[in-house]
C-alpha positions as CSV (number, residue, x, y, z in Angstrom):
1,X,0.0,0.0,0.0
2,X,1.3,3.9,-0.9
3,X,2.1,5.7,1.5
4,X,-0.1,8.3,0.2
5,X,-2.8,5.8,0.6
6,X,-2.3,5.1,4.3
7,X,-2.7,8.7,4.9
8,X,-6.1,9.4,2.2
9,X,-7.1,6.2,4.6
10,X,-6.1,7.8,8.3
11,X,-7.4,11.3,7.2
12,X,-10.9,10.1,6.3
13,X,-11.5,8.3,9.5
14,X,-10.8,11.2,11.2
15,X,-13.4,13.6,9.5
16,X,-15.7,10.6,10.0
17,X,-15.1,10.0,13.5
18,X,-14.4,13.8,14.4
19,X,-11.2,12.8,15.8
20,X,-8.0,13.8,15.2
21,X,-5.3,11.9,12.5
22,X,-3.0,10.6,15.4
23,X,-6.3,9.7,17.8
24,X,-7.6,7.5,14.8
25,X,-4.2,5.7,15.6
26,X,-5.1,5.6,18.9
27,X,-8.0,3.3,17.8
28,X,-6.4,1.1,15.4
29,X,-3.6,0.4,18.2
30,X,-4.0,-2.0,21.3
31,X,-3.5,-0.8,24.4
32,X,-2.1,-4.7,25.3
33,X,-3.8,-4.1,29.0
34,X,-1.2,-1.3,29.9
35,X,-2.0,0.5,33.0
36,X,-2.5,4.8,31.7
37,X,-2.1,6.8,34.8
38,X,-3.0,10.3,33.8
39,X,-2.8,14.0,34.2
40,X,-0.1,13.7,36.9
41,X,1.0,17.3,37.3
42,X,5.1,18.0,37.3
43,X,4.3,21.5,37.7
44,X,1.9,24.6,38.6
45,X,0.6,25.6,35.0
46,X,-2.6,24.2,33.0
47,X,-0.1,22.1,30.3
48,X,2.4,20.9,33.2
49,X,0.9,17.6,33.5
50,X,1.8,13.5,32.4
51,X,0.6,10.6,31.2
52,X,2.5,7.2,32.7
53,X,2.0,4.2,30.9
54,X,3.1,0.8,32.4
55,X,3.1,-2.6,30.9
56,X,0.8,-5.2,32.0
57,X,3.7,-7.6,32.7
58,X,6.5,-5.2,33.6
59,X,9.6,-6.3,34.9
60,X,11.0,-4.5,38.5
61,X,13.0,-1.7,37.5
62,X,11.6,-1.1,33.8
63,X,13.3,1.5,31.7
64,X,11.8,4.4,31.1
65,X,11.3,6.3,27.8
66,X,10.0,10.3,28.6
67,X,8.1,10.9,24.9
68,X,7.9,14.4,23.7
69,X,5.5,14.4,20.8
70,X,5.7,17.4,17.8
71,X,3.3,19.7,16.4
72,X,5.4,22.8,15.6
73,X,5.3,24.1,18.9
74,X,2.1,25.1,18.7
75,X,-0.3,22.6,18.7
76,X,-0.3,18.9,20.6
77,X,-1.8,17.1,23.1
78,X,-0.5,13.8,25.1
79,X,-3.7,11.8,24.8
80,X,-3.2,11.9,21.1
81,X,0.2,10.0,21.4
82,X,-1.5,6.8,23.3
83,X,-0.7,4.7,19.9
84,X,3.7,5.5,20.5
85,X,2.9,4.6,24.5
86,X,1.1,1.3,23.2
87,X,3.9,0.0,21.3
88,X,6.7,1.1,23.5
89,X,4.9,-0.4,26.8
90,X,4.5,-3.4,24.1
91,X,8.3,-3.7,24.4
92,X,8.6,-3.9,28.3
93,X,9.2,0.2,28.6
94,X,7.2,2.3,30.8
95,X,6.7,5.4,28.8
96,X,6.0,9.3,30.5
97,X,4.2,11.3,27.8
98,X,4.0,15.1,28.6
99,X,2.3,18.5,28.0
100,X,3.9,21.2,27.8
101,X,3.5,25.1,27.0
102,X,2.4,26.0,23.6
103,X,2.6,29.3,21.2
104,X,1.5,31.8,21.7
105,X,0.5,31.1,25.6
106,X,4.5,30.6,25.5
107,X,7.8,31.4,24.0
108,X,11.2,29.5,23.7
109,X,12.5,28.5,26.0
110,X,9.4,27.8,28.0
111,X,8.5,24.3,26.5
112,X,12.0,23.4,26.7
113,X,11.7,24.0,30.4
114,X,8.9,22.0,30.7
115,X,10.9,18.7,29.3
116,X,13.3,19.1,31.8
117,X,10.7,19.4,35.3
118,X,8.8,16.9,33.5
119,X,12.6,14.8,33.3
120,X,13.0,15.6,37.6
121,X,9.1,14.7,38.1
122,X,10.1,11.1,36.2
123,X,13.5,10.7,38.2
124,X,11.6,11.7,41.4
125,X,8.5,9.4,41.3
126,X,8.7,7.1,38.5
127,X,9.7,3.8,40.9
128,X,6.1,4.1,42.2
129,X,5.2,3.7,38.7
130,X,7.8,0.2,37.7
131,X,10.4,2.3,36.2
132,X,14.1,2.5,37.1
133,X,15.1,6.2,37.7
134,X,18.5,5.3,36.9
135,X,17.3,4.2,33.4
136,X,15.7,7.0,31.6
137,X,15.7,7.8,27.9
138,X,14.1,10.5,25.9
139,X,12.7,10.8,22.5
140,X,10.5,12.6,20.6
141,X,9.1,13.6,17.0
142,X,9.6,16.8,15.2
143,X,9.6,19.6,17.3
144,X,9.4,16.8,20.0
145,X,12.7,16.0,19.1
146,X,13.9,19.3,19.1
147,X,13.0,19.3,22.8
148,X,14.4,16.2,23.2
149,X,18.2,17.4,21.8
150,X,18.1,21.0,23.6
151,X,18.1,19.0,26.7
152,X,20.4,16.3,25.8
153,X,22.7,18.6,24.1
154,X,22.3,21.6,26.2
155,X,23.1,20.8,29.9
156,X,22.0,24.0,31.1
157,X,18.3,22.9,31.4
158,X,18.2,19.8,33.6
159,X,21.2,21.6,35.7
160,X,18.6,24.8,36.4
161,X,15.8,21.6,37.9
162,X,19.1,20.2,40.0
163,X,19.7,17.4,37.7
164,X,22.9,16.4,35.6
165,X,22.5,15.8,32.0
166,X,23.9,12.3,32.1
167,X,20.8,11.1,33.7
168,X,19.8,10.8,30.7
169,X,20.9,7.2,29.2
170,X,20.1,8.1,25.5
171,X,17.7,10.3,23.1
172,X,15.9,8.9,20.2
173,X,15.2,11.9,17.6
174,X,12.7,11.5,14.7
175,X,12.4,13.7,12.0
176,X,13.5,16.6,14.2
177,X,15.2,20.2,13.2
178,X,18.7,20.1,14.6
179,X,20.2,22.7,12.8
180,X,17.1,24.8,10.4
181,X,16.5,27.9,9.1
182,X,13.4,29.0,11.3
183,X,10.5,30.6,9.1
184,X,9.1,33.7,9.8
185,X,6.2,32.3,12.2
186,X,9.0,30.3,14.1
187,X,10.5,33.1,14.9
188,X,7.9,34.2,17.1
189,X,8.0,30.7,18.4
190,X,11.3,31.6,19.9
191,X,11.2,35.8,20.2
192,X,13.2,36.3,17.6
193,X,13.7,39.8,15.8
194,X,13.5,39.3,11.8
195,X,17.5,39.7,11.7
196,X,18.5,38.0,14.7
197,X,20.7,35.4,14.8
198,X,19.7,31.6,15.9
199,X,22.5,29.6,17.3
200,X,20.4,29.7,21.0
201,X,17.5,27.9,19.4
202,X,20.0,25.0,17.6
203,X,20.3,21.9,19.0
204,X,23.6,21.4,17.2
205,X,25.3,24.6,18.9
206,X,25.8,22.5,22.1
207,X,27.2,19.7,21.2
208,X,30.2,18.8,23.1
209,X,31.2,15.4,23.0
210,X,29.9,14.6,26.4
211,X,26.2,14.3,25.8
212,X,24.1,10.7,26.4
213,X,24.3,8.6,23.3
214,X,21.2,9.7,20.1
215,X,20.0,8.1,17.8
216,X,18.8,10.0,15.0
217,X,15.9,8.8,12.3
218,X,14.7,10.8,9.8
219,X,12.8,9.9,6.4
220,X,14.6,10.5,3.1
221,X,11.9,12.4,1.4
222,X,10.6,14.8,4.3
223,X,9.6,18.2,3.0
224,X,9.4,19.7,6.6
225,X,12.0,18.9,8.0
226,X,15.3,18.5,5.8
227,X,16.9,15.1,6.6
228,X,20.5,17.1,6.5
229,X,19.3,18.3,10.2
230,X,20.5,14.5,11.4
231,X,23.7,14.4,8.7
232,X,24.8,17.4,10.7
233,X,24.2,16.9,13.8
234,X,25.5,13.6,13.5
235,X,28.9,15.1,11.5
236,X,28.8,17.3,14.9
237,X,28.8,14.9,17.1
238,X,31.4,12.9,15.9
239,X,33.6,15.2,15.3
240,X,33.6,16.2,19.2
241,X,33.9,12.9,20.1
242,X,30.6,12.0,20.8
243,X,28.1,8.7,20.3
244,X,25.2,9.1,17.6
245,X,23.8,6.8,15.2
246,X,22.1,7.9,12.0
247,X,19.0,5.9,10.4
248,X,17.2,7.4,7.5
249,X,14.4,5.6,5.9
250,X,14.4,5.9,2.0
251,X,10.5,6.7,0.9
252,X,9.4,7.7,4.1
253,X,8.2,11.6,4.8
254,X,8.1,13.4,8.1
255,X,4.7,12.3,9.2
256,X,5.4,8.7,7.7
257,X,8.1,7.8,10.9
258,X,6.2,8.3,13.8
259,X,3.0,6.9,12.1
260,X,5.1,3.4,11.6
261,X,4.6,3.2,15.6
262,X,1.1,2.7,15.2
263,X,0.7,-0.7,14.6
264,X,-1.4,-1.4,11.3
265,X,1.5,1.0,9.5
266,X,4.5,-1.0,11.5
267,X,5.2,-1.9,7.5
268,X,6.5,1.8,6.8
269,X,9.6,1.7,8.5
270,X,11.0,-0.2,11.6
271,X,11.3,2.4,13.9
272,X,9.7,0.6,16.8
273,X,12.4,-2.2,16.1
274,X,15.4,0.6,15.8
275,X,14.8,2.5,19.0
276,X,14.1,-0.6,21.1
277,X,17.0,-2.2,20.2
278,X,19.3,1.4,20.9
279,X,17.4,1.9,24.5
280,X,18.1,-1.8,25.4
281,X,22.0,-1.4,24.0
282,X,22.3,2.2,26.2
């Protein structure tokens, strides 16, 4: 089946079902009997609350994989992501999925903020939960992922919550901007005058060599995000020293690689395969 199909198929069950694209995969994903705890709050603010999901079966001491999903920075809600906690949970992970502030209620680096406190809520509480606080990984789609890099990359973040960066095992990015040229909209998203300069808002201007492990995925043909964002970031991070690994799925678009978690569309690419086997090697 065409990729252009699965989408003409996803799209019209959600303007027949009123729901959105990513809550029809919601429905055409099993849960598997994981336990959803939701709307824990890691902070004060109406978006500063979390979703845990826990596998039926979990082992003691789970790993833990903190999901940050995309949507531009503007749009997104956690309840919509249920499909990524179903097949990660699927693999013996407890997953965290988070809100976080929105444009225009908030500006860069507001949501960024919100990833780390949501990080120190998970390595404060998660044991009640099945999940090892010693084992945490992040990952995240799109601008999900940018979130996901800015605190791997950037240890500034987690420090300002009391946290050291290398509590963080490894990140998983998909599909996100690492290094981009931000539009004229994204620059509101981050407060940026129309001149001003944008190495503060690049994951790739903090690379060190001393970050956690990424992995990097990134479909061939996506027109949002340019698949050079992982090339480079990856170059980067060799050159300083560091550990990354670079996947990119030929025929597969920006939307294409976090709908392969959903699992009639598994076919697309093997995403759920690649980052399980990187969290289990890190």
């Amino acid at each position: 089946m065409k990729l252009t199909t699965v989408i003409m198929l996803t799209v019209g069950m959600a303007l027949f079902t009123g729901c959105s694209g990513f809550q029809v995969l919601n429905f055409a994903s099993p849960s598997r009997g994981n336990a959803r705890i939701t709307d824990l709050p890691y902070g004060t603010q109406p978006r500063q609350k979390l979703d845990v999901y826990r596998p039926q079966a979990a082992a003691p001491g789970a790993r833990v994989i903190i999901f940050f999903y995309g949507g531009s920075w503007r749009s997104g809600n956690k309840a919509d992501y249920r499909f990524v906690a179903d097949a990660l949970t699927a693999r013996g992970f407890v997953v965290v999925v988070p809100d976080y502030r929105l444009y225009p209620a908030a500006i860069f680096p507001a949501f960024v903020e919100d990833g780390a406190a949501a990080i120190l809520w998970v390595h404060d509480n998660i044991s009640q939960f099945g999940g090892d606080p010693t084992q945490l990984y992040l990952m995240g789609h799109s601008a999900g992922a940018h979130i996901a890099a800015m605190l791997t990359l950037d240890a500034r973040y987690l420090k300002a919550v009391g946290l050291d960066r290398n509590v963080i095992r490894a990140t998983a990015g998909l599909s996100g901007p690492y290094d981009f040229v931000p539009t004229e909209s994204d620059r509101a998203v981050f407060g940026l005058h129309p001149n001003a300069a944008t190495p503060t808002i690049q994951p790739i201007t903090y690379v060190d060599g001393d970050e956690p492990p990424m992995l990097l995925l990134h479909g061939l043909r996506d027109k949002t995000v340019e698949p050079a964002n992982a090339s480079r970031l990856a170059a980067r991070i060799r050159e300083a020293g560091g550990e990354v690994d670079c996947i990119f799925y030929p025929d597969r678009a920006h939307a294409s690689v976090i709908i392969a978690l959903a699992w009639p569309f598994r076919w697309l690419a093997p995403v759920l395969d690649d980052v399980t086997q990187y969290v289990q090697q890190h």
